[in-house]
C-alpha positions in Angstrom: -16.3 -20.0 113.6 -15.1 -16.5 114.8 -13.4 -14.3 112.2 -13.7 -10.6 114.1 -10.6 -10.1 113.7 -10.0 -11.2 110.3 -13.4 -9.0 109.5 -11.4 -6.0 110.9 -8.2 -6.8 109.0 -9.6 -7.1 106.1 -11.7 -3.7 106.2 -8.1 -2.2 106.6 -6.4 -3.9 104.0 -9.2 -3.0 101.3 -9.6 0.3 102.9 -5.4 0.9 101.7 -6.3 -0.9 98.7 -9.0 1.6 97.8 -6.1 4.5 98.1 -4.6 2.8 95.0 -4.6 5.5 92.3 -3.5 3.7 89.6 -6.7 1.6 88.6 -5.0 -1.2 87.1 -2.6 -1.6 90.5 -6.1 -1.2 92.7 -7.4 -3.9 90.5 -5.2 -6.2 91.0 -4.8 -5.9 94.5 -8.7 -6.3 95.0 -8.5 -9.3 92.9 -6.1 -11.8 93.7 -6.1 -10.7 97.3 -9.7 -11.8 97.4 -8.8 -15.1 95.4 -5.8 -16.1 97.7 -8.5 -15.5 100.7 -10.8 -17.4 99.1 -8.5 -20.4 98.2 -6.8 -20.4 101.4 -10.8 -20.6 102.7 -10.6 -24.1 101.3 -7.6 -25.2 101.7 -7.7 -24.0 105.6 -11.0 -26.0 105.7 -10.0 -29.3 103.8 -6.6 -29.6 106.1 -8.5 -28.9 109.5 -5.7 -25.4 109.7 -6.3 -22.5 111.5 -9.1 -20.6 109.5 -8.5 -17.3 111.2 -4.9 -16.5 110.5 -4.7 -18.5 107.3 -7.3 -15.9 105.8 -5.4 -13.0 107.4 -2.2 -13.9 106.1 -3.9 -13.9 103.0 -4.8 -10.7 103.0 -1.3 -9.3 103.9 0.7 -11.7 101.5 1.1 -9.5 98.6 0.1 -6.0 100.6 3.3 -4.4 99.8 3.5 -5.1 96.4 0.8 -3.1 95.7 0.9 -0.5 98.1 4.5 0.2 98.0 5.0 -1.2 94.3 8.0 -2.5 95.3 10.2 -4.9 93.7 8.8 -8.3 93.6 12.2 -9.6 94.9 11.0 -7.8 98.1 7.6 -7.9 98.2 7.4 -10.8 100.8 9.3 -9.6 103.3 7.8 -6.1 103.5 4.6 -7.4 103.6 5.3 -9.2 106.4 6.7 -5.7 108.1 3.4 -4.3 107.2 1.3 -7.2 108.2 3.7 -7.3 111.9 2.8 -3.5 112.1 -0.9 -3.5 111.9 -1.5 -6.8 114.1 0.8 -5.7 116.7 -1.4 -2.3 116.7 -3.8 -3.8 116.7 -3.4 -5.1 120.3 -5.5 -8.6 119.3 -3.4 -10.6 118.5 -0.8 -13.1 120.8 2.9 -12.5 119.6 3.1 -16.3 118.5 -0.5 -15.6 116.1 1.9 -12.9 115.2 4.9 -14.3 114.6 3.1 -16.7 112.6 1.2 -15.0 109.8 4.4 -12.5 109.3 6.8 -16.0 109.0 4.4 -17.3 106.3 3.5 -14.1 104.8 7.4 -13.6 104.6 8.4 -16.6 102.9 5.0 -17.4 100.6 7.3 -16.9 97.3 9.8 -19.7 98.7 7.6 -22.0 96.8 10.3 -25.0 96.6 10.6 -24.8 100.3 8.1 -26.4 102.7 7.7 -24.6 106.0 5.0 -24.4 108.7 1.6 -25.4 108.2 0.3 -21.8 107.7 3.2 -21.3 105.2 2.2 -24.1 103.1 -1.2 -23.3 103.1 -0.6 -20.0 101.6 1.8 -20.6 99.2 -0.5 -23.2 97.9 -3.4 -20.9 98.1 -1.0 -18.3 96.3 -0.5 -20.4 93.7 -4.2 -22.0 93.4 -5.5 -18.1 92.7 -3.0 -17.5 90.4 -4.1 -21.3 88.4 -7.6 -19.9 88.8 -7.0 -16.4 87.3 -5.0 -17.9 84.1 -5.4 -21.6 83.7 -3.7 -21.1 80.4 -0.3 -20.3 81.7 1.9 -23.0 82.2 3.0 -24.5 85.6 6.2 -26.6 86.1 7.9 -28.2 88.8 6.9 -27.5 92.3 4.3 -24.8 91.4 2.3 -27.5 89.1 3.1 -30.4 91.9 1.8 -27.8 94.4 -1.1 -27.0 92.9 -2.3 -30.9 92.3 -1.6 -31.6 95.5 -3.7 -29.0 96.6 -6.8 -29.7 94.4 -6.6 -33.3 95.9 -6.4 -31.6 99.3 -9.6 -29.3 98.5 -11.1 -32.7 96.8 -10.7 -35.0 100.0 
């Protein structure tokens, strides 16, 4: 299993990450980026998904959010800008890999729509860190059916 690329997105990301000044921000980028990489890990592994792009899209999904601190009405869609930005300078990267990790990293918050296979992988990785970081708070509808379905997934 090959992840070079993944190895050098993710130096990037954490790399911007580390420019964070506001500790509590850095924090929390560091955090639940590393917890939606991990989960996706799984998730990529138990449903026989693309490994390699699943963990980058990961790593972009929330990017502008904390680098830009946008609003988190937009946070989706310009992380997908930044993510589309650093794979295509990157030069690695086919335009359909592309195309793929910025669709899913652009509509991860759509969590009561089901997209591509990458897309439902990191929505349900998105919302299997989130479980993991506070168990305690309540999940309803789609996010609760989501993340059962995904522990069963992870369990197979």
């Amino acid at each position: 299993m090959e992840l070079q690329r993944y190895e050098k997105a993710k130096a990037y990301v954490y790399e911007q990450f580390a420019k964070i000044n506001n500790e509590p921000l850095r924090i929390a980028a560091l955090t639940h980026t590393a917890m939606v990489d991990s989960c996706i890990t799984l998730l990529a592994i138990s449903r026989s998904s693309a490994l390699e792009k699943a963990k980058i899209a990961a790593l972009f999904h929330d990017y502008a959010q904390y680098i830009d601190n946008c609003a988190h009405s937009e946070h989706a869609r310009l992380s997908s800008l930044h993510a589309h930005q650093y794979l295509t300078q990157a030069k690695e990267f086919k335009v359909y890999e592309v195309d793929d990790i910025c669709f899913a990293i652009a509509q991860h918050s759509k969590k009561e729509i089901f997209d591509s296979p990458l897309c439902e992988l990191l929505k349900d990785a998105d919302i299997l860190a989130r479980f993991l970081e506070d168990p305690n708070k309540p999940l309803t509808g789609i996010a609760r059916q989501r993340l059962i379905d995904a522990l069963a997934d992870i369990n197979n």
